[in-house]
N, C-alpha and C positions, 0 to 999 in steps of 0.2 A: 504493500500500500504506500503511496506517496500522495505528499501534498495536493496535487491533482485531484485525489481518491475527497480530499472535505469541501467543503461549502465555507469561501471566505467570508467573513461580515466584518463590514467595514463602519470607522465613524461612531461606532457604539459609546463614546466617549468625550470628553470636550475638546482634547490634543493629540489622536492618534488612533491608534487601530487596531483592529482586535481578529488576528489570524488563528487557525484549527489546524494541526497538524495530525499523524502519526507519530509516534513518538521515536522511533528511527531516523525519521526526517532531522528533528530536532540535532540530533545526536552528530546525526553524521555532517549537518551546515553548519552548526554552533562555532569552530575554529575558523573556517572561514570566513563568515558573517564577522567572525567578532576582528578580522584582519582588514576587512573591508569597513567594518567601520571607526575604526584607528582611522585608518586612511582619510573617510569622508569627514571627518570631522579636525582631521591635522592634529593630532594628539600626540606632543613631545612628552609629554610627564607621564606616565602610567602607575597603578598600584593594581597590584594581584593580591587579594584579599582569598589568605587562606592558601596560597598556594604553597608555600614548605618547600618540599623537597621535590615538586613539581611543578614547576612553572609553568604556566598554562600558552606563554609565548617563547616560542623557539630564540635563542641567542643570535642567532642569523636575522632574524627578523626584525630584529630591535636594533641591530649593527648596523644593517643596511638604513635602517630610517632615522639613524642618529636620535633614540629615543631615550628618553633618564626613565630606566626602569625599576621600579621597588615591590619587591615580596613582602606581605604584611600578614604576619603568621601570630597566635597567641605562644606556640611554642619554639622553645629558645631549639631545640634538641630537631624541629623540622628545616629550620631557619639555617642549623649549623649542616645539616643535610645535602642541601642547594647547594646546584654548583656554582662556582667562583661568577662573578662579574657583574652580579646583583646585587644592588640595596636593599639590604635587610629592617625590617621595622616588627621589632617585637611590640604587641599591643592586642588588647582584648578589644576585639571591633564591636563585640555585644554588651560590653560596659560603658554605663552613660558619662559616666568620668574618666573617660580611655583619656589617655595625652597622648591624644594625635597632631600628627602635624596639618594644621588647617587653611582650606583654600588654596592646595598645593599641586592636584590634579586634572591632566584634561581629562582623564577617562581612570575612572576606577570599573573592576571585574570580579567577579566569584562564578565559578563554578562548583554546584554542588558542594557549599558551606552554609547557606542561609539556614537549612532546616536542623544544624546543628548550635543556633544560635537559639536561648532561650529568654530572651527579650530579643520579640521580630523589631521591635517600633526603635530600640538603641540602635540595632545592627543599620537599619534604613538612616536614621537620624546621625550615626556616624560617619556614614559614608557619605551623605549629602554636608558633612562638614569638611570629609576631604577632598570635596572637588571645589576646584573655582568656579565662580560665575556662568552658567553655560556652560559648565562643565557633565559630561553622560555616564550613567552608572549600566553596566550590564547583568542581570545575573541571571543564572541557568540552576535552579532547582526541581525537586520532588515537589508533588501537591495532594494535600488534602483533599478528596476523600479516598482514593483508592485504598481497597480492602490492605495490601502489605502494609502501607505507611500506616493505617490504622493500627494495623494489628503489632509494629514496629511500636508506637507511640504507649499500646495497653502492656506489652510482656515485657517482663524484670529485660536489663542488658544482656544477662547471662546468658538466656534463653533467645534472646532476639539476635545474639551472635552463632548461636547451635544454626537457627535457619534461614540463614544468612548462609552459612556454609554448606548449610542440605541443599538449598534450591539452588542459589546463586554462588558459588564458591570465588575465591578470587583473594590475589597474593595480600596478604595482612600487614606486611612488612612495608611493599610496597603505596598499596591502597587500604588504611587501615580502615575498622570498624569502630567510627566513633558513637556515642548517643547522640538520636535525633531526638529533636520537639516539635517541630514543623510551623514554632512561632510566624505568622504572617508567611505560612507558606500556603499560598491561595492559588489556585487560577484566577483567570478574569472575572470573578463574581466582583457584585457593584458594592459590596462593602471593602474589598480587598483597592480598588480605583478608589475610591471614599478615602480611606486612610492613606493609599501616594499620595493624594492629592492634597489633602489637608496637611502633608510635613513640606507645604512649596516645592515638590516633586512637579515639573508634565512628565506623565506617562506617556512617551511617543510609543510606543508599539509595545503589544503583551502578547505571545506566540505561546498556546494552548498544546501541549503535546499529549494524544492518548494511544494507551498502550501500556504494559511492559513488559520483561523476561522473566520472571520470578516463575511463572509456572508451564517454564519450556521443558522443564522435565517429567511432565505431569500430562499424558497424552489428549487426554478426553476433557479436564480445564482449561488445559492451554488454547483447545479450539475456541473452545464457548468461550473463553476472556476476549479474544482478538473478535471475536463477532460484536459481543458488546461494546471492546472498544472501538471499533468502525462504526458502530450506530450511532456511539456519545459522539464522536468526532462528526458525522454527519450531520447532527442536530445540535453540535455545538452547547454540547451538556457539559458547562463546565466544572460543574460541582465533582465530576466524573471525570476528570482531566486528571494524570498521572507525572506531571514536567509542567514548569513554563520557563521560557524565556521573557524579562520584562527589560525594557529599555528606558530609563528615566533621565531627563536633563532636570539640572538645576537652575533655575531662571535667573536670568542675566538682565541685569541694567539696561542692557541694551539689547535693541527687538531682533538687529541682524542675527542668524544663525545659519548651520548650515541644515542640511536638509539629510536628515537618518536614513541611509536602507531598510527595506526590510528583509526578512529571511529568504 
């Protein structure tokens, strides 16, 4: 299934747009997209929030576009990980009294960090302190309500990491297992727009992903998930939404801007 396969709705909001994908889609544009929109927006400064000991932009990539790149991690031990030639910034992005360095970025990012923050409303209100003016935040998380993340959010950790390694297995060391909350991890419901919007966020683009693999090893569920997530995605059920991408600018003094892609 691809993009092609949902029904876009456009406009649904006062500054942007509200796309339906599969959740492969998401996955496999998300690097690109997010290199593409470096570009359109001329972003020297960047911060990878959360990225440790895997930076989520290639060294090539930052060299070529003479970019001042910084990784901003809570722990000192993923930070000391990373390879050489990045700026390190140790800080809790979910703490409302983080000493961050403020008004310093054109483009802040996370990938699959938000739902590990438990104050969603700091994590947002942090990051909208460290971009300047017209400055774009991207982030790529899991969403509420899909049955795992529920049922991630109700079992002790102890247990929630057992099937984690029963369904979905994958290297620990590498990609650890930390505890999620799924604080302000929404799709495009109108309370989730409600609250960007009220921390002087525009929302320019929320990209809805459904789907996912948790029960690829489960022959007779895994059909019947991937039917229903083709239905939600066709009817744009977002409650039922698995991923989103949400792209937020910080409003600038000034009206000029540049003009976002979308996925």
């Amino acid at each position: 299934m691809t993009s092609n396969d949902c029904r876009i709705q456009d406009l649904v909001f006062s500054s942007g747009v509200i796309q339906s994908y599969y959740y492969n889609v998401l996955w496999e544009r998300y690097e690109d997209y997010l290199r593409e929109l470096i570009s359109s927006v001329d972003a020297r400064m960047i911060c990878d929030i959360g990225g440790g000991r895997n930076p989520g932009i290639h060294e090539d990539f930052i060299r070529k576009g003479s970019i001042q790149y910084s990784l901003l991690d809570i722990s000192k031990a993923e930070l000391d990980a990373a390879p050489a030639g990045y700026n390190k910034i140790q800080a809790d992005i979910g703490d409302p009294q983080a000493d961050l360095p403020e008004a310093s970025f054109d483009l802040c990012f996370s990938r699959m960090v938000a739902e590990h923050i438990q104050d969603g409303e700091a994590f947002h209100r942090n990051v909208y302190r460290l971009l300047k003016p017209g400055g774009v935040a991207i982030h790529f998380f899991p969403t509420l309500f899909t049955l795992p993340y529920v049922a991630n959010v109700m079992m002790p950790e102890w247990l929630s990491q057992r099937m984690l390694m029963l369904f979905n297995p994958r290297d620990l060391v590498q990609h650890g297992k930390f505890p999620a909350y799924y604080s302000k991890c929404y799709g495009p419901i109108a309370s989730q727009l409600s609250f960007l919007e009220s921390l002087d966020y525009e929302p320019i683009h929320y990209f809805a992903g459904f789907g996912h693999d948790y029960y690829r090893r489960i022959p007779l569920i895994r059909e019947m998930a991937a039917v229903w997530s083709r239905l939600c995605c066709r009817r744009n059920w977002y409650y039922q939404s698995s991923f989103a991408v949400v792209v937020l600018r910080r409003k600038a003094v000034q009206s000029a801007q540049h003009e976002l892609p979308v996925l």
